[in-house]
BAPA-820270 format. One record per residue: residue number from 1; residue in one letter; chain; z, x, y negated of N, C-alpha, C in turn. Coordinates in steps of 0.05 Angstrom, whole numbers. Example, Ala and Ser with C-alpha at 12.3 -4.5 7.8 and 13.67 -1.06 7.14 Angstrom:
// BAPA-820270
[node 1,A,A,[156,264,114],[156,246,90],[156,264,66]];
[node 2,S,A,[142,257,45],[143,273,21],[157,258,-1]];
***
This chain:
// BAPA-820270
[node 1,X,A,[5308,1577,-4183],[5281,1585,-4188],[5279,1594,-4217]];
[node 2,X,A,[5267,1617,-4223],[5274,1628,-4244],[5249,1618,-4275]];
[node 3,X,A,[5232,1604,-4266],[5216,1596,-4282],[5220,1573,-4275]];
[node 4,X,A,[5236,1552,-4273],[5246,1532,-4278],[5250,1518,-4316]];
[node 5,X,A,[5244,1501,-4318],[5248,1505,-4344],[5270,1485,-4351]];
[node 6,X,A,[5285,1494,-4373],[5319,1489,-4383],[5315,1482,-4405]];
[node 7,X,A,[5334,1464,-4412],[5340,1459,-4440],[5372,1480,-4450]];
[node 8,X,A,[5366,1486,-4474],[5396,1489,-4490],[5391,1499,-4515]];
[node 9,X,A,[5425,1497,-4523],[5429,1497,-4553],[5453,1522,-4558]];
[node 10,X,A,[5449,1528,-4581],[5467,1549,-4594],[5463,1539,-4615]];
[node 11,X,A,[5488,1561,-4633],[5498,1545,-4665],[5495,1578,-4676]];
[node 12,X,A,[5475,1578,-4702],[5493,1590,-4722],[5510,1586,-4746]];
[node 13,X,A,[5530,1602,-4754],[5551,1598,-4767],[5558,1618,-4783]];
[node 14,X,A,[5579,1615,-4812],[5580,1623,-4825],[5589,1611,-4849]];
[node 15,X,A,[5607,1623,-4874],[5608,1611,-4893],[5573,1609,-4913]];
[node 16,X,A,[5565,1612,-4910],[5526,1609,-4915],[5508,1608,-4898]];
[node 17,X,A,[5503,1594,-4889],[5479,1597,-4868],[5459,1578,-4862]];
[node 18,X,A,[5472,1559,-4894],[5446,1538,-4898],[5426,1546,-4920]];
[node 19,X,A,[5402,1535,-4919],[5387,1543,-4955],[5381,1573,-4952]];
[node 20,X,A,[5382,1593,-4933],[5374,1618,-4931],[5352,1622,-4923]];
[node 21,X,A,[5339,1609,-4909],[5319,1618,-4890],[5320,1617,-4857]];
[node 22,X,A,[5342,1611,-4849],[5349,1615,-4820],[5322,1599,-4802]];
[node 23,X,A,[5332,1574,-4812],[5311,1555,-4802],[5281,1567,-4795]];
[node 24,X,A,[5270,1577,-4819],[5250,1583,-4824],[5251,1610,-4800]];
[node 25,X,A,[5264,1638,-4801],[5249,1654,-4791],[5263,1648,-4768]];
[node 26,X,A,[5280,1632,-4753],[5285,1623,-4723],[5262,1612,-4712]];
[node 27,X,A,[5242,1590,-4724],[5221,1580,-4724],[5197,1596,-4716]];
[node 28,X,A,[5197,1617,-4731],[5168,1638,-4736],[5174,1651,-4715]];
[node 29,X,A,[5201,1653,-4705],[5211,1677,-4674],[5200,1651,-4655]];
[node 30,X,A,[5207,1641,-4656],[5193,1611,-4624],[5164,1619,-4628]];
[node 31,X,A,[5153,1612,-4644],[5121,1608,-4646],[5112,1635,-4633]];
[node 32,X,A,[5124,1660,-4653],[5110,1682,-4642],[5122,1695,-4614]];
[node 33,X,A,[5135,1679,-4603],[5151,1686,-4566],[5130,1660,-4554]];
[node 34,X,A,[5126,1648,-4564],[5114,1630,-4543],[5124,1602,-4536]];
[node 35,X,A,[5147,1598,-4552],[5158,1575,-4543],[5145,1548,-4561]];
[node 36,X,A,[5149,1534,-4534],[5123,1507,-4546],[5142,1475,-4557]];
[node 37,X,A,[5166,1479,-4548],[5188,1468,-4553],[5218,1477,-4559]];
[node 38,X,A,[5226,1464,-4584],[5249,1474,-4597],[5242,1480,-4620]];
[node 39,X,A,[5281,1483,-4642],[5273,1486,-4666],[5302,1497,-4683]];
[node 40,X,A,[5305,1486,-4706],[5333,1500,-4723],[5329,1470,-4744]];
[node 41,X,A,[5355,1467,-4740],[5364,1448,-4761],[5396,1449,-4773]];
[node 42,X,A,[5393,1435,-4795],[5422,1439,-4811],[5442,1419,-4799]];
[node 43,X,A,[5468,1428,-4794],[5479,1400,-4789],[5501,1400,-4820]];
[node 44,X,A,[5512,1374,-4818],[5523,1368,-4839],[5548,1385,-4845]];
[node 45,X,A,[5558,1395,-4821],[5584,1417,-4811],[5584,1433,-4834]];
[node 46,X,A,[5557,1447,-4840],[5552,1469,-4854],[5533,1503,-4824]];
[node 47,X,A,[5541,1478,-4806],[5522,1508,-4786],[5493,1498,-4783]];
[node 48,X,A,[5479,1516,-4770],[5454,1515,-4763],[5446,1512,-4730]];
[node 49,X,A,[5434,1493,-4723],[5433,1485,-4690],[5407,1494,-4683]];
[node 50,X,A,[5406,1504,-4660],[5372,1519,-4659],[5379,1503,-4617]];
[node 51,X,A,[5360,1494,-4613],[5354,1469,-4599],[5328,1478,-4590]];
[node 52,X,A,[5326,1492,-4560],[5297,1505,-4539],[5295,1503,-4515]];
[node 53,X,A,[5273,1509,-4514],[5270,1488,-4480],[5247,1523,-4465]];
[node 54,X,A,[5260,1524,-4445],[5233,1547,-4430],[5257,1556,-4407]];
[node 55,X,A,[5248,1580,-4395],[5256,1590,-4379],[5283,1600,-4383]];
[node 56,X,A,[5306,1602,-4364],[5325,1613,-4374],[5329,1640,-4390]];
[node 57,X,A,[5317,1655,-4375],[5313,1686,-4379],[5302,1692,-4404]];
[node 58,X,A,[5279,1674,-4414],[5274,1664,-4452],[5291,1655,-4464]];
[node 59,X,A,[5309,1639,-4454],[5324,1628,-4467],[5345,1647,-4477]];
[node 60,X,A,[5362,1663,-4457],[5378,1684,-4458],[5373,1708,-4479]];
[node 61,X,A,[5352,1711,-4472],[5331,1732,-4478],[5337,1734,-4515]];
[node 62,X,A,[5316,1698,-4523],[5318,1690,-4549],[5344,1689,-4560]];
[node 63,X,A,[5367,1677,-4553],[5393,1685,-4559],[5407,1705,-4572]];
[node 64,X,A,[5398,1721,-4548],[5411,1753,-4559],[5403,1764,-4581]];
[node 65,X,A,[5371,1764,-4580],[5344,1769,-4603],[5361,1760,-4630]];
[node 66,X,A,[5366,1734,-4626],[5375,1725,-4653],[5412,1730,-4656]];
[node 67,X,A,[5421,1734,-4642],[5444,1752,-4643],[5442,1779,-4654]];
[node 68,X,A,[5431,1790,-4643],[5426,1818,-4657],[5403,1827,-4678]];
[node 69,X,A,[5395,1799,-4681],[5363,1807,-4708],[5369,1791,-4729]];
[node 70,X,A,[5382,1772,-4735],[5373,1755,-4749],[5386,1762,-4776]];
[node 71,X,A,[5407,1780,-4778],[5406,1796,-4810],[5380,1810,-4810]];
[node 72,X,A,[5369,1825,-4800],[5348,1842,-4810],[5320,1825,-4816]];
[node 73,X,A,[5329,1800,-4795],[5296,1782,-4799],[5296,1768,-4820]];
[node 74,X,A,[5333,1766,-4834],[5331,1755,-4866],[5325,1770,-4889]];
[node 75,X,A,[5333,1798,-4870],[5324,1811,-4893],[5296,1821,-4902]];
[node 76,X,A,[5284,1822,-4886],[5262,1827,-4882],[5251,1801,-4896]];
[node 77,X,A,[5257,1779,-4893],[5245,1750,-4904],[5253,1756,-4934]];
[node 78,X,A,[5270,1769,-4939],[5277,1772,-4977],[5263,1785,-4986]];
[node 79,X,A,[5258,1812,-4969],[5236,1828,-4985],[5207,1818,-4980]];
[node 80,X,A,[5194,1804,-4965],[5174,1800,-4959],[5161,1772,-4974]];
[node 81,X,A,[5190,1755,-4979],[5171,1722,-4984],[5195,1719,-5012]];
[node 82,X,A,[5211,1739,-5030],[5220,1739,-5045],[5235,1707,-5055]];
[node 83,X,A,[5247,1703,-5031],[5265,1672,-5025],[5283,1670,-5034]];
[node 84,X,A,[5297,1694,-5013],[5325,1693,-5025],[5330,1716,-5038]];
[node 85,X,A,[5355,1720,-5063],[5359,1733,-5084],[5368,1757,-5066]];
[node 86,X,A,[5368,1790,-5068],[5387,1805,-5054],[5425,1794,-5064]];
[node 87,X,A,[5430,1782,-5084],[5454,1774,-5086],[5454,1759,-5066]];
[node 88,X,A,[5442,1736,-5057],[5443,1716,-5036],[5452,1737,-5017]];
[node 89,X,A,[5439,1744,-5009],[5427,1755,-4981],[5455,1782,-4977]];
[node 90,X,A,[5470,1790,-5002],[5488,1807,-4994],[5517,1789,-4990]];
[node 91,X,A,[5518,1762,-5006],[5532,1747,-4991],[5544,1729,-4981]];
[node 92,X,A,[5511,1731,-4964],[5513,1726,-4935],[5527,1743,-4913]];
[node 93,X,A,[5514,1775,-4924],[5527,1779,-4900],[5562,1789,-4898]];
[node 94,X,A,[5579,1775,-4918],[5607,1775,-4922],[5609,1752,-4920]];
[node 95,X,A,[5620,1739,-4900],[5637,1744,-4881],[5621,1749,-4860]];
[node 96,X,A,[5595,1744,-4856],[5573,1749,-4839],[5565,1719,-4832]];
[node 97,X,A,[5537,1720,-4814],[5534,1702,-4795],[5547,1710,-4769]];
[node 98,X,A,[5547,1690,-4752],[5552,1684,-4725],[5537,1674,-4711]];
[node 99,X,A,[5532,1673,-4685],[5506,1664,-4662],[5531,1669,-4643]];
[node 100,X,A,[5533,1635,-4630],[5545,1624,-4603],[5540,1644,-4578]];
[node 101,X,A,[5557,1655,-4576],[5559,1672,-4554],[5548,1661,-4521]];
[node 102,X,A,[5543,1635,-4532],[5538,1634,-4501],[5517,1600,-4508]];
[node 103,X,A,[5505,1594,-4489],[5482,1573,-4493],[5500,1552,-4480]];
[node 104,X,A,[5489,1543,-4497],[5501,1507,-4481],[5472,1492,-4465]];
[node 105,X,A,[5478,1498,-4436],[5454,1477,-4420],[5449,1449,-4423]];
[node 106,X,A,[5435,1429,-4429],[5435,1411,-4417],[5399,1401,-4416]];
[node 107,X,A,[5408,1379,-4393],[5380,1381,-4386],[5385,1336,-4407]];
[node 108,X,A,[5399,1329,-4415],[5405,1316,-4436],[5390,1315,-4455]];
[node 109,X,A,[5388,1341,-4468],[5377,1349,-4493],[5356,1342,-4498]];
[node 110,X,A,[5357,1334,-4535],[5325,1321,-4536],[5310,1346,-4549]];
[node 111,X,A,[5290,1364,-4537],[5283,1384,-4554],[5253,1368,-4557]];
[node 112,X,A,[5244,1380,-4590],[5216,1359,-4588],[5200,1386,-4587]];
[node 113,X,A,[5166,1386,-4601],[5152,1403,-4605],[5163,1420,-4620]];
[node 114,X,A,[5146,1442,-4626],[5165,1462,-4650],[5161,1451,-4674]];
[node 115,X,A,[5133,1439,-4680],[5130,1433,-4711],[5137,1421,-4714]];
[node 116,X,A,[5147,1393,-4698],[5172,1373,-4707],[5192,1381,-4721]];
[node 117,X,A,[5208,1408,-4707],[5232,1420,-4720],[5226,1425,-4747]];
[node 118,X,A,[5210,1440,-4748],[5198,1457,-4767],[5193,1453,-4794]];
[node 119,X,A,[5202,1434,-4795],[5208,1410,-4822],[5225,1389,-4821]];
[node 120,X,A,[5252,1404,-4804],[5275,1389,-4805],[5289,1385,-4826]];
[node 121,X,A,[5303,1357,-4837],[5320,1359,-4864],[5347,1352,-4852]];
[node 122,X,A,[5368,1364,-4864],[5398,1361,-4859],[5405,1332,-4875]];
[node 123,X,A,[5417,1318,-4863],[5427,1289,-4868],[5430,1287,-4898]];
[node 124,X,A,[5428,1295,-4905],[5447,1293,-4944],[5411,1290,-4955]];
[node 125,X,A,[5401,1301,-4942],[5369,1311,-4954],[5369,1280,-4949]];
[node 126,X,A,[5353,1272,-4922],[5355,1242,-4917],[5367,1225,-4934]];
[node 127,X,A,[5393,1226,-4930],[5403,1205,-4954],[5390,1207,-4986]];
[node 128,X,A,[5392,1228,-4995],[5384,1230,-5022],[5354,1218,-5025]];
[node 129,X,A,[5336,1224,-5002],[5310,1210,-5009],[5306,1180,-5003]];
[node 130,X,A,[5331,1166,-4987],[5336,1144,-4985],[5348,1132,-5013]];
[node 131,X,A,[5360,1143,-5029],[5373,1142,-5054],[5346,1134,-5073]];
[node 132,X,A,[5336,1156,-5077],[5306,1161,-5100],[5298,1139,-5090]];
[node 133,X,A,[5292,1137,-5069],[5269,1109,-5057],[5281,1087,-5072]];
[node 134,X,A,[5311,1077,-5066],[5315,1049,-5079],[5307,1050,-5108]];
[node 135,X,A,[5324,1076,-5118],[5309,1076,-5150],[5288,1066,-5151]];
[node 136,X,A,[5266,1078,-5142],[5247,1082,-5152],[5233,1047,-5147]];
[node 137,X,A,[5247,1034,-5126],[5237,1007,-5115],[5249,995,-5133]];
[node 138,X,A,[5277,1000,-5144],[5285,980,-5164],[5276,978,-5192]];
[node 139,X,A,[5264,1004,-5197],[5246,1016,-5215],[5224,993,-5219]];
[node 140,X,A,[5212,993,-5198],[5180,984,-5198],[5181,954,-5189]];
[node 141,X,A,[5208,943,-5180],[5217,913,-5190],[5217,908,-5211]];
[node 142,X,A,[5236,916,-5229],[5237,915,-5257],[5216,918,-5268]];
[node 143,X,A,[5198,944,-5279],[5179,944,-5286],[5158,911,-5289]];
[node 144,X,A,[5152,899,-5251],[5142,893,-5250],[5147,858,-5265]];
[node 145,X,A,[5172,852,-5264],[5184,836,-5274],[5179,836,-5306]];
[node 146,X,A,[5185,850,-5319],[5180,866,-5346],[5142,854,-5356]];
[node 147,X,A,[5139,858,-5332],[5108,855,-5340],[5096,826,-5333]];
[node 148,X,A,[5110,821,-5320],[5116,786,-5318],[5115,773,-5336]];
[node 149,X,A,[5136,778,-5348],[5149,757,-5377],[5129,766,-5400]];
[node 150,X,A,[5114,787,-5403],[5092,795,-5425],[5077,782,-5417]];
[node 151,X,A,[5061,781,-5393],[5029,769,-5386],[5043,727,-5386]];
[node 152,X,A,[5066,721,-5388],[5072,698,-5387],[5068,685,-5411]];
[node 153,X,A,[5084,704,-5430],[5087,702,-5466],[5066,696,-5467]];
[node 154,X,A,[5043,716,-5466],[5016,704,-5477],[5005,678,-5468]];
***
């Protein structure tokens, strides 16, 4: 049944294809197709996982879309939201991106809403704000200790 609805995943890839924008205008292509689930996130690999849920024929559909658009939809994001540098953005496209030739099904898959995605952070991001946090807790131990031994003194 052709409006059955599917889950799957594709990868993009590349020596760059994090910190560009992918995320972002993969994102802005769901919203403005219609898709109410799925998204683009970094994996630690260095590729980009874009993770959607709809009909197959959307799904296929969106694939290809971003197979065959997604230099022009970066480029278009450089001149338009002045993100990335044209140095960036020329290379990128040496050695190029890549988009998984083919979808990986599973009905497994956890795809959430889109705006969930939509503010996905790649693991290192996570950790680092797990980092600042202790600082900042060991920070405001200290401090608070600090301020202990003054209000004691007196």
């Amino acid at each position: 049944m052709e409006s059955e609805t599917k889950k799957a995943l594709f990868y993009i890839t590349g020596k760059n294809v994090q910190h560009i924008g992918c995320r972002l205008v993969i994102t802005r292509e769901l919203i403005h197709r219609g898709f109410k689930k799925g998204g683009a996130f970094n994996l630690p690999d260095g590729r980009v996982e874009v993770v959607l849920e709809g009909t197959e024929k959307q799904l296929e559909t969106f694939r290809k879309d971003v197979d065959e658009n997604l230099m022009g939809w970066l480029d278009k994001y450089v001149e338009d939201r002045d993100i990335l540098t044209k140095e960036m953005f020329e290379k990128i496209k040496n050695p190029g991106i890549h988009v998984s030739p083919k979808l990986e099904y599973s009905d497994e898959l956890l795809v959430l809403d889109i705006g969930l995605f939509s503010h996905s952070l790649t693991f290192d991001q996570v950790y680092k704000g797990i980092d600042v946090y202790k600082e900042l807790k060991d920070a405001i131990n200290k401090l608070s200790n600090t301020l202990d031994k003054q209000i004691n003194k007196k």
